[in-house]
N, C-alpha and C positions, 0 to 999 in steps of 0.2 A: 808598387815599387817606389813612386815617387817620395810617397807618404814613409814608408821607412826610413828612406835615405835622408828628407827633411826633418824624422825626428831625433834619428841621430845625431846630425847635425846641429840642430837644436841644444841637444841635451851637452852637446861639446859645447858652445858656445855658453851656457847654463852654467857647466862645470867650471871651464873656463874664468866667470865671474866670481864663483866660489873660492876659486884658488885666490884671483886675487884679492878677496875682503881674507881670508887667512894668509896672505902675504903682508897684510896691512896689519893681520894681529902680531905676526912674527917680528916685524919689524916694530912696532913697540915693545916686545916682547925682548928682543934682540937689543936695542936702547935701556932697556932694565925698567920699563915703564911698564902700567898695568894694563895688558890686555884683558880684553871679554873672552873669559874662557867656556864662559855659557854657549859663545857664538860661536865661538872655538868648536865647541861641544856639537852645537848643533850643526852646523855645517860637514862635520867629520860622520852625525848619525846619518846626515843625507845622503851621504857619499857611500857608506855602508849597507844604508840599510836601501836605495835605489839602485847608485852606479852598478854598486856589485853583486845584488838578486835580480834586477832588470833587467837595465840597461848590457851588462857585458853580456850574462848569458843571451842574452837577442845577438847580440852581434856573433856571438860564437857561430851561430846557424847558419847566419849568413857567410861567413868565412869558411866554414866547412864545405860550403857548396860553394863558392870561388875557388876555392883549392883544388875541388874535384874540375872544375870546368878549365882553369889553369895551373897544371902541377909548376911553373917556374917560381906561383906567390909561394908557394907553400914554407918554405923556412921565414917568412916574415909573417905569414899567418901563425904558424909554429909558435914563433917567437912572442905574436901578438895575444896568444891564445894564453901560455904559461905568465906572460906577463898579467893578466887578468887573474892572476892565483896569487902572485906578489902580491897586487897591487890591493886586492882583497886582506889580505894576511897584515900588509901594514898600514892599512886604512882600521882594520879591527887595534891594530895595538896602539897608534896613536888615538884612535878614538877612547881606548880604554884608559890610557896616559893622562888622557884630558878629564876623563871621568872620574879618576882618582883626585884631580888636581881639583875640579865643582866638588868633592865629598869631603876636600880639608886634608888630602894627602899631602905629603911634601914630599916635591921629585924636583930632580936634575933640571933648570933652566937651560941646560946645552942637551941634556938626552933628549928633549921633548922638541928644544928648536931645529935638533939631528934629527929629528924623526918625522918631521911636519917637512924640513926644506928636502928632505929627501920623498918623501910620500910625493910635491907639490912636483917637482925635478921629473921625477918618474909618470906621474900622470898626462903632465903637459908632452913630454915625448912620446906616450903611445898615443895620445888624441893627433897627437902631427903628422903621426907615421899610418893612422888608420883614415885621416883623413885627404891626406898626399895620396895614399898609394890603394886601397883595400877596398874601400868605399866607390871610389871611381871604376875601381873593377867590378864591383857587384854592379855598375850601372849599366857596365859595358855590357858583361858577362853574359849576368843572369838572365834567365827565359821568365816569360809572363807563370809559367808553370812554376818554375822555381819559387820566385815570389807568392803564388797563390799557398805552396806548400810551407812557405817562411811563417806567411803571414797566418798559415793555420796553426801554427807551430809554436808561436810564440804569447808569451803570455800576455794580456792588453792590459797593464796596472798603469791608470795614472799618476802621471807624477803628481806626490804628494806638497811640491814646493811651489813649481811652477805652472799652475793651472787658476782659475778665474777664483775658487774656492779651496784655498791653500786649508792644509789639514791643522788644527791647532796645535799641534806638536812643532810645527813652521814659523808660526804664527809673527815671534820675535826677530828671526830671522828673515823673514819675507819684510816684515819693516824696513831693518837694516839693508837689504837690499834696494830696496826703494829708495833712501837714504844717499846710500852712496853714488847711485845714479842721476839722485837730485843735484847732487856736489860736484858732480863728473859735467856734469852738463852747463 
């Protein structure tokens, strides 16, 4: 159980950083300055191609069984579950917006900054609301049983960014990361 609830958690806080090195691109972005849309790029495939083949469906599972142990979540799990459909749907269009933009397309400076400060807006409130309210009940809730059936259930993909041997598709972006943290500190 612990291990779940700690990588989740993890992987919020993870995202969490993500958002803001693409808040920092937005914001140059936003000033008419040049952003890295490379990093743009890759942060948005991370977000695509873990948060929302991973990471959410794990969490579904575990929400499905809080639901079942108390029906009063259930319109926030509800809610938290279809938001994981959005939140897929315009993590794909803004990643493809950006991928247009690295191939020499030319798009809207306002569709793409609407579509990144709305994707960033939308994420940060379900990660607050799954970690306020959903998460603390699966701590409560769930039976050692439940978890053992979670944990058989789900799929065990390392993260491909955040792990001791980041994948070379990361690689740039694991930098930047570093980076930023060196400046932070």
């Amino acid at each position: 159980m612990r291990d779940s609830l700690a990588r989740w958690h993890a992987d919020h806080v993870n995202f969490a950083n993500l958002l803001r090195l693409l808040d920092g691109q937005l914001a140059l972005f936003h000033d008419g300055g040049s952003p890295d849309y490379d990093l743009m790029l890759d942060i948005m495939y991370y977000m695509t191609h873990y948060s929302d083949v991973v990471h959410h469906p794990n969490e579904d599972l575990v929400f499905a069984r809080v639901k079942q142990r108390d029906p009063s979540t259930g319109a926030t799990i509800d809610a938290l579950t279809a938001q994981h459909m959005r939140l897929k749907q315009a993590g794909e269009a803004l990643a493809g917006a950006l991928d247009d933009v690295v191939n020499g397309a030319v798009s809207s400076r306002a569709h793409i900054e609407a579509r990144a400060r709305s994707y960033t807006a939308e994420m940060r409130s379900h990660m607050a609301t799954e970690e306020a309210t959903v998460l603390p009940a699966a701590a409560r809730l769930l039976t050692d049983d439940d978890w053992t059936a979670v944990e058989a259930a789900i799929a065990h993909v390392e993260d491909p960014l955040f792990r001791p041997n980041v994948q070379t598709r990361y690689a740039s972006l694991r930098r930047e990361i570093a980076r930023h943290a060196a400046t932070a500190a």
